[in-house]
C-alpha positions as CSV (number, residue, x, y, z in Angstrom):
1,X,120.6,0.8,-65.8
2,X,122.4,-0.1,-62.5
3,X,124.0,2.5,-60.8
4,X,126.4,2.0,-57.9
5,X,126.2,4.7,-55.2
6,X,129.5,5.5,-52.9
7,X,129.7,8.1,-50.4
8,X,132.7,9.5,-47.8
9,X,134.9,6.8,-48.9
10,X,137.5,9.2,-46.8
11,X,140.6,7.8,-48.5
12,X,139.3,4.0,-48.6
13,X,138.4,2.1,-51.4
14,X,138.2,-1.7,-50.5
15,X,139.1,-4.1,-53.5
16,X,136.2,-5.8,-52.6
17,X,134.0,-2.8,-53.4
18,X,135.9,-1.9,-56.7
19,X,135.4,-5.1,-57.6
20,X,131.4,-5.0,-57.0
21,X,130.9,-1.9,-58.6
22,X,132.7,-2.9,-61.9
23,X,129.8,-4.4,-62.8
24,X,128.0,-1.2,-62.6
25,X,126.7,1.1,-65.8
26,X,127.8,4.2,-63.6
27,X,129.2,5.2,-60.7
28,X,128.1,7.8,-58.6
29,X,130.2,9.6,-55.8
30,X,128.7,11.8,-53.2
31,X,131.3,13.0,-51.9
32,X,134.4,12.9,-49.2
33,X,137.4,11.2,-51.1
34,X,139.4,12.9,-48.6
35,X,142.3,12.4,-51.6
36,X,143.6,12.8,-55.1
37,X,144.2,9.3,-55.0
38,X,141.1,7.8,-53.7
39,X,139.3,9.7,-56.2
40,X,141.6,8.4,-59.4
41,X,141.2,4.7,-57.8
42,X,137.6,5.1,-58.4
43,X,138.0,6.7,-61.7
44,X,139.9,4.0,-63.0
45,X,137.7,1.4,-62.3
46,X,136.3,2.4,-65.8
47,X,132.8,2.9,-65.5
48,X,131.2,6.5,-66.3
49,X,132.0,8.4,-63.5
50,X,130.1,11.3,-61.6
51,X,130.8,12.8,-58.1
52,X,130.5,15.8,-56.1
53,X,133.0,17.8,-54.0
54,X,132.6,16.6,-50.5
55,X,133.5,19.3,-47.1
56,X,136.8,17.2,-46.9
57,X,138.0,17.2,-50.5
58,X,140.8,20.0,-50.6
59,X,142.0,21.0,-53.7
60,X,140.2,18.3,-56.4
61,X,138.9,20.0,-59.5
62,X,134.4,18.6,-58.4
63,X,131.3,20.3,-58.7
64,X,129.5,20.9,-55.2
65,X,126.1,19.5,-57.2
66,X,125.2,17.6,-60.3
67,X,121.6,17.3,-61.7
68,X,121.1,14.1,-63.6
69,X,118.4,12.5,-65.4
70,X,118.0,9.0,-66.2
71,X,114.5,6.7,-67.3
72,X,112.8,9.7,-67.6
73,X,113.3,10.9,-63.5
74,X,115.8,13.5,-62.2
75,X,118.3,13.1,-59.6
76,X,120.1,15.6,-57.6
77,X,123.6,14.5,-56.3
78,X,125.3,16.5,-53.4
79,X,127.6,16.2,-50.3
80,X,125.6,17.8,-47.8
81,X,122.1,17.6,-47.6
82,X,120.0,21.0,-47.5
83,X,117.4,21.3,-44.5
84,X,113.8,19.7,-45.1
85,X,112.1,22.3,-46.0
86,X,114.5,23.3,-48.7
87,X,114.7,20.1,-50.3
88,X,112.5,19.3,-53.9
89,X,113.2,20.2,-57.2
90,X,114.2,16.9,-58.2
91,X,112.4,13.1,-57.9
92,X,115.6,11.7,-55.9
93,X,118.4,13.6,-53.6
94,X,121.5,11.5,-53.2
95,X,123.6,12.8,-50.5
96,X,126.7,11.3,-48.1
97,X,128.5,13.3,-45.5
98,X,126.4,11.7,-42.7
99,X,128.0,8.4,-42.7
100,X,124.5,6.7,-42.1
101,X,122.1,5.5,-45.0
102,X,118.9,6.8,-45.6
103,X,115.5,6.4,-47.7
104,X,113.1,9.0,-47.3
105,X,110.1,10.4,-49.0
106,X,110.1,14.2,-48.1
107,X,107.1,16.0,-50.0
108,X,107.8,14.7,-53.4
109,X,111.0,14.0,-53.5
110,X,112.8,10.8,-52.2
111,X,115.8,10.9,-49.9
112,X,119.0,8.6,-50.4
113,X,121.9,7.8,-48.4
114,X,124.2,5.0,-49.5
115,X,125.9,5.7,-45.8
116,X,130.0,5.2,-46.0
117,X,132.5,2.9,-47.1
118,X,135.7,4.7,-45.2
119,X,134.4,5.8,-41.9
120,X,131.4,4.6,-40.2
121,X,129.2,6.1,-37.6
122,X,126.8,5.8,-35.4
123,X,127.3,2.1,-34.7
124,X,126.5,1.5,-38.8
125,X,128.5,-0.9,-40.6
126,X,130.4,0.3,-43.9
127,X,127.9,0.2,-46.9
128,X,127.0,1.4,-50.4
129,X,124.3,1.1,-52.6
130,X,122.8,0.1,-55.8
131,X,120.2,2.3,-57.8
132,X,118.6,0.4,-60.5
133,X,116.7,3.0,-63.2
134,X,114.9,1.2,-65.2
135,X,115.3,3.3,-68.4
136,X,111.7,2.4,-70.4
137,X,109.5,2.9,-67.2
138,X,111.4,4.7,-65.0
139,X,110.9,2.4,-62.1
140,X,113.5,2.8,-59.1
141,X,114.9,-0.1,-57.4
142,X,117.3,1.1,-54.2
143,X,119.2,-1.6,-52.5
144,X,122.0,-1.4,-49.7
145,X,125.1,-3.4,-49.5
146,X,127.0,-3.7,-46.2
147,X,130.9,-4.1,-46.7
């Protein structure tokens, strides 16, 4: 299964991007559309959607977390990440809101960032991600891509 990961796309959503991700088996948000509109761009790019209410997305009807499971592994998908100490629970945590990617291995649990397509920081470029769940072993394959 291959999975394309978007975060903070803060009203953006580059054709180039929708393009890419069309060839995805889901598409998951983590967060920040900043807008009715950029959320319904990226729901019509047909794919089975998920996403989470981001801390700039006023009035649009998203949970603040989804739990997921796929090949067998769980993943936790939110905007904001917790603190260290309070993350676990799951195998994966998928989170946006800092703008910057991230892969991280805190106790048992690994930490993902696809960083942001809308707004970067921090002197990174624009990016998103790919998560490929391979559904009969459950081996992860995590993989940037700059915009």
């Amino acid at each position: 299964m291959k999975i394309a990961v978007i975060a903070d796309t803060h009203g953006k959503l580059p054709l180039r991007v929708a393009e890419d991700i069309r060839l995805a088996d889901e598409i998951w948000h983590l967060g920040d559309f900043c807008d009715a509109a950029t959320l319904a761009a990226a729901r019509r790019i047909g794919r089975p959607f998920y996403a989470v209410l981001g801390n700039n997305d006023f009035d649009l009807d998203l949970p603040k977390s989804l739990r997921l499971e796929r090949g067998g592994r769980t993943f936790h998908l939110i905007h904001i990440p917790p603190p260290p100490a309070r993350i676990g629970g799951a195998d994966f945590l998928l989170h946006g809101h800092t703008h910057v990617p991230r892969d991280e291995q805190i106790g048992a649990t690994r930490v993902l960032n696809p960083g942001t397509i809308g707004k970067p920081n921090k002197g990174v470029p624009p990016a998103y991600a790919w998560l490929d769940v391979n559904e009969s072993t459950g081996a992860i394959a995590w993989r940037l891509v700059r915009v």
